[in-house]
C-alpha positions as protocol buffer text, in pm:
chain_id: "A"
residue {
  index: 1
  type: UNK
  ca { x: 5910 y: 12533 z: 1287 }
}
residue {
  index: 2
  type: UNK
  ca { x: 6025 y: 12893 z: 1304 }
}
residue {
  index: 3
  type: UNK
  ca { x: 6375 y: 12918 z: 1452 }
}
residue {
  index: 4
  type: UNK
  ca { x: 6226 y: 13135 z: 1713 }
}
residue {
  index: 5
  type: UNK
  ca { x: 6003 y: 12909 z: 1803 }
}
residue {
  index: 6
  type: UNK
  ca { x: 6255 y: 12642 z: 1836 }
}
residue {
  index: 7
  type: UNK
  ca { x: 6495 y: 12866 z: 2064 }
}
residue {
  index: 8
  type: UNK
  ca { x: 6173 y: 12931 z: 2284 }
}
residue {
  index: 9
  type: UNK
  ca { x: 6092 y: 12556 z: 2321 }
}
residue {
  index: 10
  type: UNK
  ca { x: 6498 y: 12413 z: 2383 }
}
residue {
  index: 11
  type: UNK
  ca { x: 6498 y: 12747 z: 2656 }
}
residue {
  index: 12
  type: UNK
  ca { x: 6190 y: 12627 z: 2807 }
}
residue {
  index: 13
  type: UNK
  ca { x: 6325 y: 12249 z: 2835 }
}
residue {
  index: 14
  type: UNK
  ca { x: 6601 y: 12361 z: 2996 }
}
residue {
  index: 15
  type: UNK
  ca { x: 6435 y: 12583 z: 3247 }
}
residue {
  index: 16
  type: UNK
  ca { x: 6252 y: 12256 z: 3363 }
}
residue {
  index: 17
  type: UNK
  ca { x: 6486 y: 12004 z: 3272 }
}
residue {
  index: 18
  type: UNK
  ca { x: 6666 y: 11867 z: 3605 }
}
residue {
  index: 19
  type: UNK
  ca { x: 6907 y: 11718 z: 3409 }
}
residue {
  index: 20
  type: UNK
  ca { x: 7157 y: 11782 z: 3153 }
}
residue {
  index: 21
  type: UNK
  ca { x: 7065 y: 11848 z: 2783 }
}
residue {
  index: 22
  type: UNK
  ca { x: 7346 y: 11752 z: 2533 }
}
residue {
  index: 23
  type: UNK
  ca { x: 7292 y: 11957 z: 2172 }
}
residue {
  index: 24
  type: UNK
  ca { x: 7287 y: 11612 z: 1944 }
}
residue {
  index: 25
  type: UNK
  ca { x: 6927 y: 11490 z: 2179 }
}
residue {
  index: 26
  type: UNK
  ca { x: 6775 y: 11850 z: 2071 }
}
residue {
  index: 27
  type: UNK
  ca { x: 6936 y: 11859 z: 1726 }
}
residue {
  index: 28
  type: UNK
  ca { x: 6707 y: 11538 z: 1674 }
}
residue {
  index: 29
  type: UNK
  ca { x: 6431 y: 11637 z: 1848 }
}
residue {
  index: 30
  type: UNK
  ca { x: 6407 y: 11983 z: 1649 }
}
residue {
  index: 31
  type: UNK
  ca { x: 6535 y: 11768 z: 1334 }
}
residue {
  index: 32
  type: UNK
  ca { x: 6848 y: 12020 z: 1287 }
}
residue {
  index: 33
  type: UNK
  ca { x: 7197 y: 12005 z: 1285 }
}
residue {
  index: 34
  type: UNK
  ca { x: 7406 y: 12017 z: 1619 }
}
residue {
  index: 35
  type: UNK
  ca { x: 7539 y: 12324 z: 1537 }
}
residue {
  index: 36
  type: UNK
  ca { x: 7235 y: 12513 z: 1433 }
}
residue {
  index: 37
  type: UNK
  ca { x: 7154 y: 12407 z: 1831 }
}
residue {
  index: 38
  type: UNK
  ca { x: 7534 y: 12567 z: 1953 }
}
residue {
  index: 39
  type: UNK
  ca { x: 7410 y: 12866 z: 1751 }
}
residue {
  index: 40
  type: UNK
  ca { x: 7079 y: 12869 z: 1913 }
}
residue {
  index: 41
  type: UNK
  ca { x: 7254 y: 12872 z: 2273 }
}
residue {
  index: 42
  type: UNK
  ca { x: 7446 y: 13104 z: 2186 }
}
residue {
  index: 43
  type: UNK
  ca { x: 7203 y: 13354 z: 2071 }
}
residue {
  index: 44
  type: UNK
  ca { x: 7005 y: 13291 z: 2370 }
}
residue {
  index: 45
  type: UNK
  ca { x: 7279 y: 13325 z: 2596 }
}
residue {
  index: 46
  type: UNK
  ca { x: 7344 y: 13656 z: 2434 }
}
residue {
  index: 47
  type: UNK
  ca { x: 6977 y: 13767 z: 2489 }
}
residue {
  index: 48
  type: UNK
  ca { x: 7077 y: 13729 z: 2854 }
}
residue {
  index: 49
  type: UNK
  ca { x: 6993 y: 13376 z: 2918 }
}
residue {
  index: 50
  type: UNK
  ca { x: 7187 y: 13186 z: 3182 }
}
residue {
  index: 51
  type: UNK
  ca { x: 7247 y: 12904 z: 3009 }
}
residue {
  index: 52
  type: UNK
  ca { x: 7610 y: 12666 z: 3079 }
}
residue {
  index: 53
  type: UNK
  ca { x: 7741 y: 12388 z: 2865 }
}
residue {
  index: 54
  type: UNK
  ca { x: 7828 y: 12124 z: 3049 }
}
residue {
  index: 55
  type: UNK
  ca { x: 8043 y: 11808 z: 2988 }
}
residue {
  index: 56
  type: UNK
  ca { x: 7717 y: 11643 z: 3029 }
}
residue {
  index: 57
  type: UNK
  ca { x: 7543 y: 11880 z: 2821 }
}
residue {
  index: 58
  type: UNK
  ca { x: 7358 y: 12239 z: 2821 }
}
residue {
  index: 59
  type: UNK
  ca { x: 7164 y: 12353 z: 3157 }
}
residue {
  index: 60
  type: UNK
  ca { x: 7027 y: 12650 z: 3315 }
}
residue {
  index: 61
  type: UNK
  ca { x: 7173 y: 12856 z: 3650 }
}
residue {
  index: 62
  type: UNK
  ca { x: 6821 y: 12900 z: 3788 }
}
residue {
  index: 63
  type: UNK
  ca { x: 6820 y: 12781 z: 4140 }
}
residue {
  index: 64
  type: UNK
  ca { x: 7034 y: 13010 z: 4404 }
}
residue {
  index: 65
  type: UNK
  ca { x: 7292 y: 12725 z: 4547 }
}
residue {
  index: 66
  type: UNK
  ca { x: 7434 y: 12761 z: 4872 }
}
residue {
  index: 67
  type: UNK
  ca { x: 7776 y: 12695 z: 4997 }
}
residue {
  index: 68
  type: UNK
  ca { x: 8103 y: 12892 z: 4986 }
}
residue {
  index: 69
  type: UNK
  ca { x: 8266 y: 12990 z: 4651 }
}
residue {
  index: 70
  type: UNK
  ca { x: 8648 y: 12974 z: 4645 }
}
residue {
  index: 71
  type: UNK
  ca { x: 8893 y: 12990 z: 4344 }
}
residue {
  index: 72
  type: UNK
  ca { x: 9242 y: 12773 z: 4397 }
}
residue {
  index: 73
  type: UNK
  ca { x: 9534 y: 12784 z: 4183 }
}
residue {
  index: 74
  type: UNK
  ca { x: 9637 y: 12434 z: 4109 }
}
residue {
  index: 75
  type: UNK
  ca { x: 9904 y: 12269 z: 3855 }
}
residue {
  index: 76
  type: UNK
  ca { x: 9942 y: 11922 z: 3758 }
}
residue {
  index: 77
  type: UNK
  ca { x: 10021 y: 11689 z: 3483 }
}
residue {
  index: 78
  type: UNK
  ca { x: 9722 y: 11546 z: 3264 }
}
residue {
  index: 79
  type: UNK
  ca { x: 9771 y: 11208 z: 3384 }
}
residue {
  index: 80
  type: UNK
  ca { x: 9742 y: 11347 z: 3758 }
}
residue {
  index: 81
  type: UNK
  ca { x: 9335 y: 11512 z: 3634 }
}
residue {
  index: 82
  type: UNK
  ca { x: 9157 y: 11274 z: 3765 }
}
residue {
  index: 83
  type: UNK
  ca { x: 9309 y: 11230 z: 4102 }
}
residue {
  index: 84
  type: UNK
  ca { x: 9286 y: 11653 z: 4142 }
}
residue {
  index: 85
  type: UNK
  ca { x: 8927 y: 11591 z: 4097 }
}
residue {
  index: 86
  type: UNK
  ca { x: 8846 y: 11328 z: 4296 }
}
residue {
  index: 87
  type: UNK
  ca { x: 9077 y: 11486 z: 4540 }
}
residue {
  index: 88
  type: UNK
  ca { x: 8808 y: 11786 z: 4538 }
}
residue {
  index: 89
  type: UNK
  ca { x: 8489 y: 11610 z: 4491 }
}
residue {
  index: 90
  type: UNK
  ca { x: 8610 y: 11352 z: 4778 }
}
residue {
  index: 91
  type: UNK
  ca { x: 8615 y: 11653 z: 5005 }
}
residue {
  index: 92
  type: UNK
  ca { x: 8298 y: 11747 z: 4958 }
}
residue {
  index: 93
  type: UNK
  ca { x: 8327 y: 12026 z: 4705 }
}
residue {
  index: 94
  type: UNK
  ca { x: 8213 y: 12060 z: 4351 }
}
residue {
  index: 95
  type: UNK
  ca { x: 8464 y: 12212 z: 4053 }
}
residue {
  index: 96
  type: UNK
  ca { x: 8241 y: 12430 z: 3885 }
}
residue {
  index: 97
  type: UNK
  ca { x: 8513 y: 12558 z: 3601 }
}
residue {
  index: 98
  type: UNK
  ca { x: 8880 y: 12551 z: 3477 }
}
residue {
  index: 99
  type: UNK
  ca { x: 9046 y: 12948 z: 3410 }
}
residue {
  index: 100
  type: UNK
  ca { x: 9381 y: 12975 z: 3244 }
}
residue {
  index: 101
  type: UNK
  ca { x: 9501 y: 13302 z: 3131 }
}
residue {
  index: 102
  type: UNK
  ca { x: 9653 y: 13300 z: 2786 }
}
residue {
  index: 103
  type: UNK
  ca { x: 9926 y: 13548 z: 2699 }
}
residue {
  index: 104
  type: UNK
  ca { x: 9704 y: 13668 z: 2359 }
}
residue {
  index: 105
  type: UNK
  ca { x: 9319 y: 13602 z: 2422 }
}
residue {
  index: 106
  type: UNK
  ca { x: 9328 y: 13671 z: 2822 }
}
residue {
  index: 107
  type: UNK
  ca { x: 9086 y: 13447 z: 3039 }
}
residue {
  index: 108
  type: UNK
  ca { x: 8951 y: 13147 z: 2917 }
}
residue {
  index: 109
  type: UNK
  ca { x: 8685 y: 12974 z: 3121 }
}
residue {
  index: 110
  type: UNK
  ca { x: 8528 y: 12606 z: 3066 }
}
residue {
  index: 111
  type: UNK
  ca { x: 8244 y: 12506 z: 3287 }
}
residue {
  index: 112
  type: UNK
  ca { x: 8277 y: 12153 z: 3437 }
}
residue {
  index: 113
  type: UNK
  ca { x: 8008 y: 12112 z: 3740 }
}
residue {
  index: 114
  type: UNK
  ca { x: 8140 y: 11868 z: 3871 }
}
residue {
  index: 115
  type: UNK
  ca { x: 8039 y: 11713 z: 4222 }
}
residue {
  index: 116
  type: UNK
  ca { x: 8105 y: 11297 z: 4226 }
}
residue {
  index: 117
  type: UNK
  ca { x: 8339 y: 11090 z: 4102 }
}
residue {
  index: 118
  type: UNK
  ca { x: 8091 y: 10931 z: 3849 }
}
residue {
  index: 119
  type: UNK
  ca { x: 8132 y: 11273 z: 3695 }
}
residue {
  index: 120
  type: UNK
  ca { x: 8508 y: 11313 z: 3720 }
}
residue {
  index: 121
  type: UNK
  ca { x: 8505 y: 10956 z: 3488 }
}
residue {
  index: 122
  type: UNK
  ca { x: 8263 y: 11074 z: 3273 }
}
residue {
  index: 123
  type: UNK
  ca { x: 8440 y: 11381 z: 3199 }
}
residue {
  index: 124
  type: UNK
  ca { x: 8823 y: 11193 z: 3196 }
}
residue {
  index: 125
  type: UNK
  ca { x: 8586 y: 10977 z: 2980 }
}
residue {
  index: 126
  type: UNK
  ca { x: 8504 y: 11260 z: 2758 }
}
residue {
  index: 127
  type: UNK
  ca { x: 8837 y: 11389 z: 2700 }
}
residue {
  index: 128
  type: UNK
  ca { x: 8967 y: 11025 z: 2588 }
}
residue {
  index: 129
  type: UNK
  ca { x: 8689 y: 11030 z: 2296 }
}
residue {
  index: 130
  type: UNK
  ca { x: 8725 y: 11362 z: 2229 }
}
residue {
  index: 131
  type: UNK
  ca { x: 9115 y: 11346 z: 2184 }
}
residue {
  index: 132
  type: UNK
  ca { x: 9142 y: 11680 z: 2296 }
}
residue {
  index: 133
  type: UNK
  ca { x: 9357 y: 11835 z: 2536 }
}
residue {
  index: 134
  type: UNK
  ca { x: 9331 y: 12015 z: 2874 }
}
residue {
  index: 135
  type: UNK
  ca { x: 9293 y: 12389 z: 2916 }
}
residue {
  index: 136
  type: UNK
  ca { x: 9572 y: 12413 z: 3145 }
}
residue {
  index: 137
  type: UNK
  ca { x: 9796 y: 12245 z: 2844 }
}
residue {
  index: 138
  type: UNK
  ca { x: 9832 y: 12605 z: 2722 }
}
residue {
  index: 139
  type: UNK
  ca { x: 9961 y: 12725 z: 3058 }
}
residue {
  index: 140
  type: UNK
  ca { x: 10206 y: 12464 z: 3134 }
}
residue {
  index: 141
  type: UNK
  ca { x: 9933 y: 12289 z: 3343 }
}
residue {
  index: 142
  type: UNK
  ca { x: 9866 y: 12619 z: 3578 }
}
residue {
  index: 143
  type: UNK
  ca { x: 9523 y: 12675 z: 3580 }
}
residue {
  index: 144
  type: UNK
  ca { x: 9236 y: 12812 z: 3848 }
}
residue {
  index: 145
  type: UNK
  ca { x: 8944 y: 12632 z: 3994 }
}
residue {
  index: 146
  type: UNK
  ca { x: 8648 y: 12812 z: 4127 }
}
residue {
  index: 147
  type: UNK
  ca { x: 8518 y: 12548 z: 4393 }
}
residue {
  index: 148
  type: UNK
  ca { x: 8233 y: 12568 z: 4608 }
}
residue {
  index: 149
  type: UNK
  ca { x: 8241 y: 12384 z: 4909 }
}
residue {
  index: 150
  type: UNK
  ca { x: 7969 y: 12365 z: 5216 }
}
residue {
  index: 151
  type: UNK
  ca { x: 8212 y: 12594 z: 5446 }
}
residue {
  index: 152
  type: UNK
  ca { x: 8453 y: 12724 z: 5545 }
}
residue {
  index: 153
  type: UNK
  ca { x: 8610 y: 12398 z: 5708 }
}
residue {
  index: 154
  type: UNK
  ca { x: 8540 y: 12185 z: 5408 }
}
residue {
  index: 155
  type: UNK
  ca { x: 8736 y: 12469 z: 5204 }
}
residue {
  index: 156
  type: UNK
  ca { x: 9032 y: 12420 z: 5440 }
}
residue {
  index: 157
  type: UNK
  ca { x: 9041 y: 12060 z: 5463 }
}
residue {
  index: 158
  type: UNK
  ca { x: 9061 y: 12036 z: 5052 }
}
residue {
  index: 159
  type: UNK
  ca { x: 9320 y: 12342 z: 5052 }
}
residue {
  index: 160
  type: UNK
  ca { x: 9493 y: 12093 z: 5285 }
}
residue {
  index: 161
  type: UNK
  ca { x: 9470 y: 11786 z: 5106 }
}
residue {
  index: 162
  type: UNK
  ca { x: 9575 y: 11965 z: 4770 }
}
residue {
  index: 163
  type: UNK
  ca { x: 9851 y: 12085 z: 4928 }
}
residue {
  index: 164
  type: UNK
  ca { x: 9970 y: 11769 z: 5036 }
}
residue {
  index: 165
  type: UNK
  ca { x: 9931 y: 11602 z: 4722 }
}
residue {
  index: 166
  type: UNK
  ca { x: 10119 y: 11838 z: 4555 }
}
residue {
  index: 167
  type: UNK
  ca { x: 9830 y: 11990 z: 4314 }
}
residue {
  index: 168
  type: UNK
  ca { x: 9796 y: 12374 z: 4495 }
}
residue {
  index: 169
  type: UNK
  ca { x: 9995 y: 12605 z: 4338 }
}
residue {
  index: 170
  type: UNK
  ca { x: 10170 y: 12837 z: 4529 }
}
């Protein structure tokens, strides 16, 4: 198969995909590496696809989501990540990314998507395996969510409980 070809089929799975895609289930379905797949995505993102990398793998931004879209400053040690995001999911919110702004390569953005707690332990989960620090390491845990929650209420109420646990940074 022509790698065109193969870029056209993994951007058409996604498109209809509901779920996640992670790069080693197309790698074998394509019978390719995993990182000829990253390079795929990434050519197809650059041809103007909206395609996100998930901790539970690549999907598309297709569907217009409703809700209201906030970013919140937070800091916090790396043993106190998984009680920020439950904290957040909890109220009814979803993290959609981590921002920290290093002092040499600017922003750097990570997509999470994440809207349960099953997903909070998957990605805690993830970052066990993976040995691999947090973003917010480089920034002496400060670091910005963007969060949408279902209004404006909801928005308040986890600005609140952040607050109160000591996680908003202000």
């Amino acid at each position: 198969m022509e790698a065109e070809q193969r870029r056209q089929e993994m951007l058409e799975r996604l498109k209809t995909s509901m779920e996640p895609i992670v790069a080693r289930s197309l790698a074998e379905t394509y019978d390719v590496s995993r990182q000829v797949i990253v390079g795929d995505v990434a050519l197809l993102r650059a041809a103007g696809e909206d395609i996100y990398s998930t901790p539970k793998g690549y999907v598309m931004r297709t569907k217009a989501v409703s809700g209201l879209t906030t970013q919140i400053v937070c800091s916090h040690t790396r043993e106190q990540t998984k009680e920020e995001l439950y904290t957040i999911v909890d109220s009814g919110s979803e993290v959609l990314d981590v921002i920290v702004e290093h002092p040499v390569y600017g922003t750097i953005k990570g997509d999470l998507n994440i809207s349960s707690r099953l997903e909070v332990d998957e990605f805690i989960d993830k970052l066990k395996q993976a040995k691999t620090s947090l973003l917010s390491k480089l920034t002496d845990g400060i670091h910005t969510h963007t969060i949408r929650s279902k209004n404006e209420a909801g928005r308040d109420k986890l600005i609140e409980l952040l607050r109160e646990k000591g996680f908003l940074y202000e």
